[in-house]
N, C-alpha and C positions, 0 to 999 in steps of 0.2 A: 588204371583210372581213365575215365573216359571227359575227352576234351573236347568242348564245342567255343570253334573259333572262325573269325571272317580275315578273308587277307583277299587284296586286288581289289579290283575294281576299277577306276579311273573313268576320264571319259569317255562315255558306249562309240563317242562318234570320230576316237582318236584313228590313224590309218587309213582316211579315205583317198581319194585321188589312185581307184583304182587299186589298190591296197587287198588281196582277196586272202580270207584266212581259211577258207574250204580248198584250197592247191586242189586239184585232182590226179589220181594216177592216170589218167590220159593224155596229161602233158608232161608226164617221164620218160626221159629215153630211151627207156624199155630195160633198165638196169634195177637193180633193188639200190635202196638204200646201202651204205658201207655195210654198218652194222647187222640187218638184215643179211646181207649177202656173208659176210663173214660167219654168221653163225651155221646158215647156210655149207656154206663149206666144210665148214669143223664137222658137219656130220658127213659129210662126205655124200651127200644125195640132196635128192628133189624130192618134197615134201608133198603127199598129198593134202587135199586139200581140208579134209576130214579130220586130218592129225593136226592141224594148229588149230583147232576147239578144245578146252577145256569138257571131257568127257567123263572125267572122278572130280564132281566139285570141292567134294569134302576133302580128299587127298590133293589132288594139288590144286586148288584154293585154299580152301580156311585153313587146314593145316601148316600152309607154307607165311600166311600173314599172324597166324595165330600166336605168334611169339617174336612178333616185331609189330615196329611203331607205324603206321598205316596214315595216308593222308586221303580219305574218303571225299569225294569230289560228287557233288549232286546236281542235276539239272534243274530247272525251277517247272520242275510238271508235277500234276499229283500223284500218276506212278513211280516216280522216281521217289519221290516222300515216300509211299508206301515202302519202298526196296530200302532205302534209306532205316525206316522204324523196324523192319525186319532184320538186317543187319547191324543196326545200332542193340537191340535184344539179347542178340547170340552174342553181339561181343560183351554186353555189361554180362553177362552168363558167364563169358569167359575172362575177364578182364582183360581184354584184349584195348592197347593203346591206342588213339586215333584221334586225328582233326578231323572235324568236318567244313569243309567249304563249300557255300552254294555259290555256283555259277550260272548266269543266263546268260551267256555266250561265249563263240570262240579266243575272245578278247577274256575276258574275266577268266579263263580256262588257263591260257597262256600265260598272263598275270600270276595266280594260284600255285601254276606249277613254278615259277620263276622263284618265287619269294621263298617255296618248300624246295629246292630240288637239292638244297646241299641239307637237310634235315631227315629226309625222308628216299628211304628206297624203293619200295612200295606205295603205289597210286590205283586205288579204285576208283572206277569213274561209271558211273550209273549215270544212262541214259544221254550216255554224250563219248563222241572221241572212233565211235568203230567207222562214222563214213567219211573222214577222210585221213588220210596218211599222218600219224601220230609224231612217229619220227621225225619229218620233217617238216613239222609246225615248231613238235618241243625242241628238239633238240637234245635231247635227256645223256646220260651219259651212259658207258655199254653195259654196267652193270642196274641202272635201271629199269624197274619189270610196272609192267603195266595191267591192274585185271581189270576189264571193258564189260560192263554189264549195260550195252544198247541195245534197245528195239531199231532204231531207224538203221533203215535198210536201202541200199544195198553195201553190205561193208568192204572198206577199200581192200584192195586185191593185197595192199603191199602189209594191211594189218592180216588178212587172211594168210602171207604164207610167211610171217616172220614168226616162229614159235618159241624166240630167244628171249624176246623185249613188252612182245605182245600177247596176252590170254585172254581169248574172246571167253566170256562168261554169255553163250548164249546156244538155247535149244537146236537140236539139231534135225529136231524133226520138222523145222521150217523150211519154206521152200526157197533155197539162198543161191541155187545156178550159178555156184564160183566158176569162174572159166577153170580151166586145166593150168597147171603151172609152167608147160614149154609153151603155151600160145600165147601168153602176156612177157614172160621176162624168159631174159637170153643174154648170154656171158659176152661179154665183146668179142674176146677170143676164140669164141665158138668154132670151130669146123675152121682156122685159121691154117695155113698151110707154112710150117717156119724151118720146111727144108732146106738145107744152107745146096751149095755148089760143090762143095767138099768130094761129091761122087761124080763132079761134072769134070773133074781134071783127066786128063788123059784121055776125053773122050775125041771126036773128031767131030770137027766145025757145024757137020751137017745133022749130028745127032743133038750137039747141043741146039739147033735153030727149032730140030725139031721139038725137044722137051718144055725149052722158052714156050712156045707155041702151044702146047700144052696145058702148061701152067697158065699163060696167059688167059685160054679158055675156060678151064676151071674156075678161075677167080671173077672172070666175069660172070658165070654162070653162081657162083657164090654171091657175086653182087647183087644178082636176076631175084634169086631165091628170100634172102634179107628182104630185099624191097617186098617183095611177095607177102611176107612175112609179117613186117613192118602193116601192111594194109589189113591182112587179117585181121592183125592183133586191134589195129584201131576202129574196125569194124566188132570185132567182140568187147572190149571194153564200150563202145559207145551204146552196144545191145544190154550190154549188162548194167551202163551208170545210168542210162537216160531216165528210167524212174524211180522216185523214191516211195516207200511204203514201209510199210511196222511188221515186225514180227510178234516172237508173244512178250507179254506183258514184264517188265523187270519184278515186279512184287512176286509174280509167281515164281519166277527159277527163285527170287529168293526164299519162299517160300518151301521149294522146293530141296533146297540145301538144309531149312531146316526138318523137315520130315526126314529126309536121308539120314541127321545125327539125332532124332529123336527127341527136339527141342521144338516143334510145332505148338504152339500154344493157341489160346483162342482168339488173340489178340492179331498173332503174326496170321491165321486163316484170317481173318475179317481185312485186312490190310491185302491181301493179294485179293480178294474181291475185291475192293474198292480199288485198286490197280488196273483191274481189267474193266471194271467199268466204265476206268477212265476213258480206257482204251475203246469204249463202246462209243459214250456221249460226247467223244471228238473226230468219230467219225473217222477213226483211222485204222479198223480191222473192220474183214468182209462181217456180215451178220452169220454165215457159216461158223467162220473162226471163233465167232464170239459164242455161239453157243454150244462150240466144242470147246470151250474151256469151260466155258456155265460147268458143262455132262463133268468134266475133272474133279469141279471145285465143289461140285453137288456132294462128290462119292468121300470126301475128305469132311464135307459139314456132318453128315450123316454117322461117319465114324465119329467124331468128335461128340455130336450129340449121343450118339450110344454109349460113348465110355464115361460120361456123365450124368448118364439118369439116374444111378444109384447115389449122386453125389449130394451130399446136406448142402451143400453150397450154391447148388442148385433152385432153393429158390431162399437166399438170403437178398438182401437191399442192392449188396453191388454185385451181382451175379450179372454175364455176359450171353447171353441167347441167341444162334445166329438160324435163321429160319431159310430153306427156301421160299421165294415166290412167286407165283402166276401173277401180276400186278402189274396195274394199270401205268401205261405210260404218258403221264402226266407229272410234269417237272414241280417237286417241294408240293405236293397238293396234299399230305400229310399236315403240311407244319403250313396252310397257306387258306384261303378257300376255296370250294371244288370252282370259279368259274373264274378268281386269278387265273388258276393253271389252264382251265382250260384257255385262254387269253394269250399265255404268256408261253404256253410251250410249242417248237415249233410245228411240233407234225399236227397237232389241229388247228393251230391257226393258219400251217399253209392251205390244209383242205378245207376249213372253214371259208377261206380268203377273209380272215376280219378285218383287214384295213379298207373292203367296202360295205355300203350300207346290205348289201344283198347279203354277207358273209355274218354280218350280225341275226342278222333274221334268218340266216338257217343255224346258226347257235341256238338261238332263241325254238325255233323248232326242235333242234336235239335233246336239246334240257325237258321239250316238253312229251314229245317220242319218252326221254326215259322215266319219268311221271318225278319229273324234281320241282318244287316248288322256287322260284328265284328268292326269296326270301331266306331259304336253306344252304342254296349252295354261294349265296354272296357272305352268310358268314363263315367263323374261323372254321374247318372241317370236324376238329376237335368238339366243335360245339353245334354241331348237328345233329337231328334225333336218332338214336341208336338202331330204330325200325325201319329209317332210312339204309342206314350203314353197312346192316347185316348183309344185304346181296347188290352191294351196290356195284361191287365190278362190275358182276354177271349182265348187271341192267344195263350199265355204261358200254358195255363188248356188244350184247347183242344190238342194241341200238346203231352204234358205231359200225358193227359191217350192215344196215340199211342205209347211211351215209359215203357210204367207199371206203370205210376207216377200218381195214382188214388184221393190221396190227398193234389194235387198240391194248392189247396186253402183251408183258412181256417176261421170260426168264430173268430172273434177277434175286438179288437177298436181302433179309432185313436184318438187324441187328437190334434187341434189346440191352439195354444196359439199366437194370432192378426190372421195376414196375411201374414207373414210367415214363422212361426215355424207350423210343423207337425211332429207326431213322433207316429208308432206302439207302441200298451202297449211291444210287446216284444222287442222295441227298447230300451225303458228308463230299460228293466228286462236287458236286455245285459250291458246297459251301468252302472247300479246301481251296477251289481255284480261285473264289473271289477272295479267300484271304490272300492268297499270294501275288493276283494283280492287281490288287486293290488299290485305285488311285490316290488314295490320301497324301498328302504333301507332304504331312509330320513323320512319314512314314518311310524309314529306306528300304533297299528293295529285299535285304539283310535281316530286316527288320519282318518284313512281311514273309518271308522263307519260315522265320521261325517260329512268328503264330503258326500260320499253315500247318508247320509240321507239328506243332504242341496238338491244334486242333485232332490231332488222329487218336489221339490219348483219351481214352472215357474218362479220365481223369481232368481232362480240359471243359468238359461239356459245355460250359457259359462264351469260351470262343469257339466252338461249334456253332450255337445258337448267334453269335455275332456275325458268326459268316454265312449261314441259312439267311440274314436281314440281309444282309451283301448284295446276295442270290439274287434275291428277289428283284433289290433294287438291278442288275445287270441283266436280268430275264426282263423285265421291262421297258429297260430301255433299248434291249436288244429288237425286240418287237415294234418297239414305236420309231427305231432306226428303219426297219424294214417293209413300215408301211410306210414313211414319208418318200422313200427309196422307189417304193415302186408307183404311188400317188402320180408321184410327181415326173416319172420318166428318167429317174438317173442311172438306168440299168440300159446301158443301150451296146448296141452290135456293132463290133469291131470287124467282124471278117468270122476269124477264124476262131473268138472269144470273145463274153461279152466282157460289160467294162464297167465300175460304178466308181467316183468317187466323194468321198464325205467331204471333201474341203469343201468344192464349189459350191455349197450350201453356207459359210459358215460368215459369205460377204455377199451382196449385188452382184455380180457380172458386169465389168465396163462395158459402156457403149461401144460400138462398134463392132465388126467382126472377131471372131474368138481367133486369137494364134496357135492356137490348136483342134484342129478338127474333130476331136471328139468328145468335147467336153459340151454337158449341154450346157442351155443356154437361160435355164428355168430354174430361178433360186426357188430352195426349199421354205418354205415358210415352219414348218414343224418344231416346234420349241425343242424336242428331243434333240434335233442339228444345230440349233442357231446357237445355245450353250456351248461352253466349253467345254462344261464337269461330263457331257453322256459321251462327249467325243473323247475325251481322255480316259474313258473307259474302255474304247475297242484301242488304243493303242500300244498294248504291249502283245505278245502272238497266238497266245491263247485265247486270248476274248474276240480276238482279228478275224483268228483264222473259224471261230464257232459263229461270230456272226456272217462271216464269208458264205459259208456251207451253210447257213441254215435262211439267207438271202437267194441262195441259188435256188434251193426247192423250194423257196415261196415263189419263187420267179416263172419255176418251171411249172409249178401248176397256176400262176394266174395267166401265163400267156399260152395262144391259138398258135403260136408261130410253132411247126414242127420242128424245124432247121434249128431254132433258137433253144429248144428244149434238151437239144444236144449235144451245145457250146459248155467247154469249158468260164471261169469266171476269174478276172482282173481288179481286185479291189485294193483302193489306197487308199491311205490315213494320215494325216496331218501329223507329225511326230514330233514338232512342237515349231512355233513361231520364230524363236530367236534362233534354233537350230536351221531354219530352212530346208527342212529335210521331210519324207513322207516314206510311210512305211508301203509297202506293197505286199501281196498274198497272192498267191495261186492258187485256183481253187476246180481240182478234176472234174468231168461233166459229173452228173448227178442222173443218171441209171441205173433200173433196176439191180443188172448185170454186173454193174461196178464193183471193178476190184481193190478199189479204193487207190488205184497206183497213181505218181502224180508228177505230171514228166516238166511242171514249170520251174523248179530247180537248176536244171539243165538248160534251159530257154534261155532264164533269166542272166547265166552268166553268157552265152553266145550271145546275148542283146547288149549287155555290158559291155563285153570287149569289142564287138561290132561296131559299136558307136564312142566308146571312149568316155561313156558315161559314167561319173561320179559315184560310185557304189560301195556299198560294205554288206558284205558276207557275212554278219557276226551272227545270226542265229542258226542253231541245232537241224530248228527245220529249215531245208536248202529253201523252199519254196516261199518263205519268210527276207524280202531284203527291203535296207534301207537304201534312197536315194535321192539325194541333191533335187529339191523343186525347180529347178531351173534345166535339168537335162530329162525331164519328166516326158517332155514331148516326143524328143529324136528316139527316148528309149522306148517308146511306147511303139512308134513307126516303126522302129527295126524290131520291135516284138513281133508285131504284125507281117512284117515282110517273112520273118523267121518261119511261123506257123503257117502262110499262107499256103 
């Protein structure tokens, strides 16, 4: 029987005063954990690094949980629901028992397992748990086993070689550069030399002077070697943590586990598309990577659609259709009208530049370039003329590269569900994430997890449609945040990053000089800012960090500055009043070339402990922290000294 329950939580801002739940193995003393190291032993060798991956998911994964009570642990992102609705499937297939708990952060993680750990032996944890050391956060006991189904990368060294406690649930064909297992950990007693005297008796005074003398030089020479050692190793771990970045999508390997047992259904392929999607429209896989899973996930639609064209069920009312696409990248412009989207999505209103009047008036030329009447495309798309509609990509692409718009369409899928519901995978990615962040007060976060996840259900379609209106509303306000942003000059250069933040908009500025030197000096007038309700909308880290990255490349194409085009980006969020606290984001330059790696994770805590700044670590992504408004300033300067 399948159990869906919530356990932890508490307050998100308990543990600060330096309090850090990301530990890293670069401040271990180059030992494993007990447990770790013990199992270690028991095999009597050094592991490579390749053998602590789960490499038979179906034999040792699902077979080893498939008859025991499982505590399923999900991250609050829309890949992680997807992985989540794919293995919640196989186990109602198999009756397999299970809690589910959503956690959004290392705090709610740590909570969850505390409440389960005397219930439960088995912990799956999707999309959370591989980048930092598992052991010793939980503290689990030695016969608990851990299976780890994360993207974020790079995973910690001490989960990488424990293959007793820990099972990464993750592809191998990624490129994951674990160091070697003698360059990071070394036994205390290594190469220790524990010859007693025993053969020194009888000798004569001058032989013993000389063996002392001996020994003495070997052990210094051991000492020489260690230190040697010691510096390598902190030179390879700092090579290998300093950035963070994704690998492939969790919906897919789960996915992936179900084709391997022959339980792939049409539902579970739609759910790892819209996984990887996710993974597209947050900007956190190359465009490469993204379309070498598209070529995977093409060759699995395509069988699927072949083993059911003979099928009656194929064109009944609730029949599921999942199509590729050549389509236009324009955000909800299905379910929206075509010049919202064009408005509100960001890759043309960066090139647009519509937050000025010049950006409006070559809209206004584009529309007329592709022979649309404004009349047509200001109403709902749905109810445009069909003569229009027939070749209206074609019209919109070719137009679009006479504008510099070279990427106006894109690899992606659709999903019919009868005759007429249709919906882009990044339609249901928009509408899932605004169910889950969704600011409503009535609403806990528990609460908003499990629309979210209902919504993936064709069987949900009315909170689909609830959360496509979400969309809309946060693509809007998301645009009119980042034209008052740049209007107004709150985008400015730090040195070595630029720097934006939304409080200083949200009061005056006192008179006087600012005591802090980079904050401007120019309140925003923008109704989008001056409210509460659009600010409380970028505050939880998915909404943060999409309008972070989609504020940079409006940045970078409206400004002449080449220097500044190249900066990474610094943005804070007001994370509530009574709290006194402001969320912070780091956000990688924004180049062609980007490999989408993002090294302010690691910054973020050297600025922390440099200054003694009030910090908490508690979200998935490193590059996500919270921070005491009051030590905003010195953190900010030793960011800056940091990077310079």
């Amino acid at each position: 029987m399948a159990q869906s329950e919530r356990r932890g939580g508490g307050d998100p801002r308990r543990g600060w005063v330096g309090r850090r739940a990301n530990r890293r193995s670069a401040d271990l003393a180059g030992a494993l954990t007990a447990a770790a190291l013990a199992g270690l032993l028991r095999r009597g060798g050094r592991p490579a690094a390749g053998a602590m991956f789960v490499s038979d998911f179906r034999r040792e994964f699902y077979e080893v949980v498939q008859s025991q009570r499982v505590l399923l642990v999900v991250a609050a992102d829309v890949d992680a629901l997807c992985a989540c609705k794919i293995l919640q499937a196989l186990f109602q297939c198999d009756h397999v028992q299970y809690t589910l708990v959503p956690v959004s952060g290392w705090q709610e993680l740590e909570t969850a397992f505390l409440e389960h750990k005397e219930q439960f032996r088995y912990f799956i944890l999707i999309n959370c748990g591989a980048n930092v050391d598992l052991l010793d956060i939980l503290q689990p006991d030695e016969d608990t086993v851990f299976f780890v189904c994360d993207t974020h990368r790079p995973v910690n060294v001490v989960n990488v070689y424990n293959e007793v406690q820990i099972k990464l649930l993750i592809k191998q064909d990624d490129d994951l550069e674990v160091p070697a297992y003698d360059d990071i950990f070394r036994d205390e007693d290594e190469g220790e030399d524990h010859s007693g005297n025993e053969s020194d008796e009888g000798s004569e005074p001058s032989e013993k002077r000389t063996r002392l003398e001996e020994e003495i030089a070997e052990r210094t020479l051991k000492r020489r070697q260690r230190r040697e050692w010691e510096a390598r190793r902190r030179d390879i771990l700092f090579d290998y943590e300093q950035y963070e970045y994704h690998g492939t999508a969790a919906a897919m390997l789960m996915f992936d586990l179900a084709w391997m047992m022959s339980k792939d259904l049409g539902d579970m392929l739609w759910w790892a598309i819209v996984g990887l999607t996710d993974q597209w429209v947050q900007d956190k896989i190359t465009q490469m990577k993204y379309v070498t899973d598209v070529g995977l996930l093409q060759r699995h639609v395509s069988r699927h659609n072949h083993r059911h064209e003979d099928d009656e069920h194929a064109l009944s009312v609730d029949c599921m259709r999942i199509s590729f696409e050549y389509d236009l990248r324009l955000a909800l412009y299905q379910h929206w009208s075509l010049h919202d989207s064009l408005c509100n999505t960001c890759y043309t209103a960066a090139r647009f530049k519509l937050w000025s009047l010049h950006g409006q008036k070559r809209l206004q030329e584009f529309l007329a370039d592709v022979g649309l009447p404004l009349k047509q495309v200001k109403q709902k798309f749905q109810s445009m003329d069909v003569s229009l509609k027939e070749n209206l990509r074609e019209m919109i692409e070719e137009s679009a590269n006479k504008f510099g718009m070279k990427d106006m369409r894109i690899q992606t899928f659709s999903v019919h569900f009868g005759f007429k519901h249709k919906f882009l995978a990044s339609d249901v990615v928009f509408a899932t994430m605004s169910l889950m962040e969704s600011p409503e007060k009535d609403g806990s976060g528990t609460d908003n997890f499990i629309q979210a996840l209902d919504s993936l259900s064709r069987g949900n379609l009315d909170t689909l449609y609830r959360g496509l209106e979400l969309a809309k509303r946060r693509l809007r306000a998301t645009q009119q945040t980042i034209a008052s942003c740049l209007c107004t000059n709150l985008v400015i250069s730090q040195g070595p990053f630029l720097y934006c933040s939304l409080m200083e908009v949200s009061s005056p500025p006192a008179r006087g000089p600012s005591p802090a030197r980079w904050l401007p000096l120019t309140a925003c007038p923008h109704p989008a800012l001056q409210g509460t309700p659009d600010v409380a909308l970028f505050s939880r880290p998915a909404a943060l960090s999409l309008l972070g990255k989609q504020l940079l490349k409006s940045f970078v194409c409206s400004t002449k500055n080449r220097r500044c085009k190249l900066l990474p980006l610094v943005m804070a969020v007001p994370l509530g009043v009574q709290q006194g606290t402001v969320t912070l984001v780091g956000i990688p330059p924004e180049t062609d070339s980007s490999d989408r790696k993002n090294f302010f994770g690691r910054a973020f805590e050297k600025a922390a402990e440099g200054t003694s700044s009030r910090t908490l670590h508690n979200h998935f992504d490193l590059s996500v922290i919270e921070l005491k408004a009051e030590h905003r300033s010195k953190f900010l300067d030793a960011l800056v000294s940091l990077l310079s």
